[in-house]
C-alpha positions as CSV (number, residue, x, y, z in Angstrom):
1,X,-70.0,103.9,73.2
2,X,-73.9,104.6,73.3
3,X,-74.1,106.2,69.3
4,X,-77.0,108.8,71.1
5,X,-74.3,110.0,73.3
6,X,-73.9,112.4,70.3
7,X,-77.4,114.5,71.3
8,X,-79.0,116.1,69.0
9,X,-81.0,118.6,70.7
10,X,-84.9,118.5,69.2
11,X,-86.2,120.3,71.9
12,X,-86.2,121.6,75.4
13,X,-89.4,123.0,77.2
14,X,-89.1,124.5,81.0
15,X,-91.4,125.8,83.4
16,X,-91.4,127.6,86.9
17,X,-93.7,128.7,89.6
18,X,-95.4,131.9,89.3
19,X,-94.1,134.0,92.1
20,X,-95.9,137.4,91.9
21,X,-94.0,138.6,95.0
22,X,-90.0,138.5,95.4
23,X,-89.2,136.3,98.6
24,X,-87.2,139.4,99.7
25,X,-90.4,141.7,99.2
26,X,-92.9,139.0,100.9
27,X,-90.6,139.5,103.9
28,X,-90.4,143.4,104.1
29,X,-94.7,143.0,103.8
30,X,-94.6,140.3,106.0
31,X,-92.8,142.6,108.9
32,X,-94.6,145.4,107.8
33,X,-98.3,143.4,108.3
34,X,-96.4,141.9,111.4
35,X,-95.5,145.1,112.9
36,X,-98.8,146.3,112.2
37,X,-100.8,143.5,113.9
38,X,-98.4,143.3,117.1
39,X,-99.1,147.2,117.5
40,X,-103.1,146.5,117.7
41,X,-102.6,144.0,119.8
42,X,-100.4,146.3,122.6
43,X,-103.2,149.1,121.5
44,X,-106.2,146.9,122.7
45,X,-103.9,145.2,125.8
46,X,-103.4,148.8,127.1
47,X,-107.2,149.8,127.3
48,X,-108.1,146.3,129.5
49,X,-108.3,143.8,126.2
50,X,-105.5,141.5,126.8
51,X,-107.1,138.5,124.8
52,X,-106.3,140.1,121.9
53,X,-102.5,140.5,122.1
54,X,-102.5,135.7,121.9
55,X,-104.1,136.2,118.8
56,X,-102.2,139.1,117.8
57,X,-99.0,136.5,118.1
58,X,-101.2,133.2,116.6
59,X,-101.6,136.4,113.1
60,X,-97.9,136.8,113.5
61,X,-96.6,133.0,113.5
62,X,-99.3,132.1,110.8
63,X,-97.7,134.8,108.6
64,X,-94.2,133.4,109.6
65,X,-95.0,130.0,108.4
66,X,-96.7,131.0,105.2
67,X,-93.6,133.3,104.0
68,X,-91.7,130.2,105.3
69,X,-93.4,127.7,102.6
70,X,-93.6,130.5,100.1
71,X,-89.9,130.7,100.0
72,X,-89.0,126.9,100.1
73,X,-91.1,126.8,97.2
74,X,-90.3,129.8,94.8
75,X,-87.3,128.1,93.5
76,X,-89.9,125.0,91.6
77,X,-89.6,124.7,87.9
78,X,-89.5,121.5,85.7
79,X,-87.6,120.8,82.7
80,X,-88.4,118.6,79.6
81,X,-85.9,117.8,77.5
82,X,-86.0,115.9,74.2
83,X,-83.4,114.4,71.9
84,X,-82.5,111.8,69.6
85,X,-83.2,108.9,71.7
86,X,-84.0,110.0,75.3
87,X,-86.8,112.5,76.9
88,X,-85.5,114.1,80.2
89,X,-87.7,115.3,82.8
90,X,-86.3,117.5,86.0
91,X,-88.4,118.5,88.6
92,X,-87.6,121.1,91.5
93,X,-89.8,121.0,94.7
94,X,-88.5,122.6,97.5
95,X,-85.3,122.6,96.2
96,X,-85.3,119.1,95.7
97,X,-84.2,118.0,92.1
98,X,-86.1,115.0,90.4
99,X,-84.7,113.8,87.3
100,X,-86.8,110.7,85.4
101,X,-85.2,109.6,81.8
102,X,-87.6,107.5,79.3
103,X,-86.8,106.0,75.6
104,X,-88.0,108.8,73.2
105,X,-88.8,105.9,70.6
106,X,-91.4,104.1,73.7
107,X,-92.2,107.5,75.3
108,X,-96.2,108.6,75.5
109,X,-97.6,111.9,75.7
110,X,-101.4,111.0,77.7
111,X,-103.8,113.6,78.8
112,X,-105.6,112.6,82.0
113,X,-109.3,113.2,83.1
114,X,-108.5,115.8,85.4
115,X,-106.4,117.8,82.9
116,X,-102.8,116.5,83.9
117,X,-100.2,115.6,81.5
118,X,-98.2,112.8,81.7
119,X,-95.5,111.0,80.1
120,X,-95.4,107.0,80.2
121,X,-92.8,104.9,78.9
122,X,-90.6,101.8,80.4
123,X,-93.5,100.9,82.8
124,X,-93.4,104.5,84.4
125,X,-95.6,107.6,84.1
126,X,-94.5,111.4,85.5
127,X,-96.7,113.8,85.5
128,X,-95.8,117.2,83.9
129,X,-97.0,121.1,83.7
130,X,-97.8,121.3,86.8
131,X,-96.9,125.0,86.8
132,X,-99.0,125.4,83.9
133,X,-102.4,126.3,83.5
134,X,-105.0,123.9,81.6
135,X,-104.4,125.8,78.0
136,X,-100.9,125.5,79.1
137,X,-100.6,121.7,80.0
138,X,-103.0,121.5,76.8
139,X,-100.2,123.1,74.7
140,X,-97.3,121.3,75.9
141,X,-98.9,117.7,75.3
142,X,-99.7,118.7,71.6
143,X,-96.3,120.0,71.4
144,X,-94.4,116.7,72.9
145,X,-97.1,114.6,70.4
146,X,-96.0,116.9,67.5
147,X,-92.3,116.6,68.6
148,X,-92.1,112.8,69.5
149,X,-94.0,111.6,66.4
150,X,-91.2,113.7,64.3
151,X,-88.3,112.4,65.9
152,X,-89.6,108.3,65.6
153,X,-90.4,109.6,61.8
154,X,-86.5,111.0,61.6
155,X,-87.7,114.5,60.7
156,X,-86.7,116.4,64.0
């Protein structure tokens, strides 16, 4: 048996999408602006300006599909996880998990040009804190530096 089967847990980090607006609430707005938008529409089609009602309906099914997207998405978050010999990474887009396991003893924390985070190791890299914001992302690779350096020195 695999003596890091025994985890000891140095440290787990975890980070989800910013939804300002409950997916039930974006719907009750989202009939609300709807309801709203399809009553101007029969307004100006009574007094002789049909045209408008089409893009009355266009407003309607562009509100449809963004609520739509919004909701497949609220449930993303990622996960790192770090332990005596393995750093875990799960990631959840559109409720589709992701999970990508590196050595912690070959594992690299590297900061790209465009402010990204990303974790290389065993000839792979995975970008990380992509819910974060730059100070954030900034944070989070000092953090795995601080912790990963600690755990190949044997004090995490």
């Amino acid at each position: 048996m695999d003596s890091c089967w025994a985890y000891r847990l140095a440290c787990c980090f975890s980070a989800r999408r910013n939804c300002s607006l409950a997916p039930d609430a974006a719907a009750a707005l989202m009939a609300v602006v709807a309801t709203i938008s399809l009553g101007v529409g029969l307004a100006f089609a009574a007094v002789g300006a049909w045209p408008v009602l089409p893009f009355s309906g266009l407003e309607i099914i562009g509100l449809v599909w963004a609520l739509l997207a919004m909701r497949r998405h609220a449930g993303d978050c990622e996960r790192i996880t770090l332990d005596a010999c393995r750093l875990r990474v799960e990631i959840r887009e559109a409720g589709r998990w992701t999970r990508h396991e590196l050595n912690a003893s070959w594992a690299q924390v590297v900061a790209g040009g465009d402010g990204s985070v990303r974790l290389r190791g065993q000839g792979r890299e995975i970008v990380v804190g992509r819910h974060l914001d730059a100070q954030g992302r900034c944070s989070l690779a000092t953090e795995l530096r601080r912790r990963l350096a600690a755990l190949r020195q044997g004090t995490a």
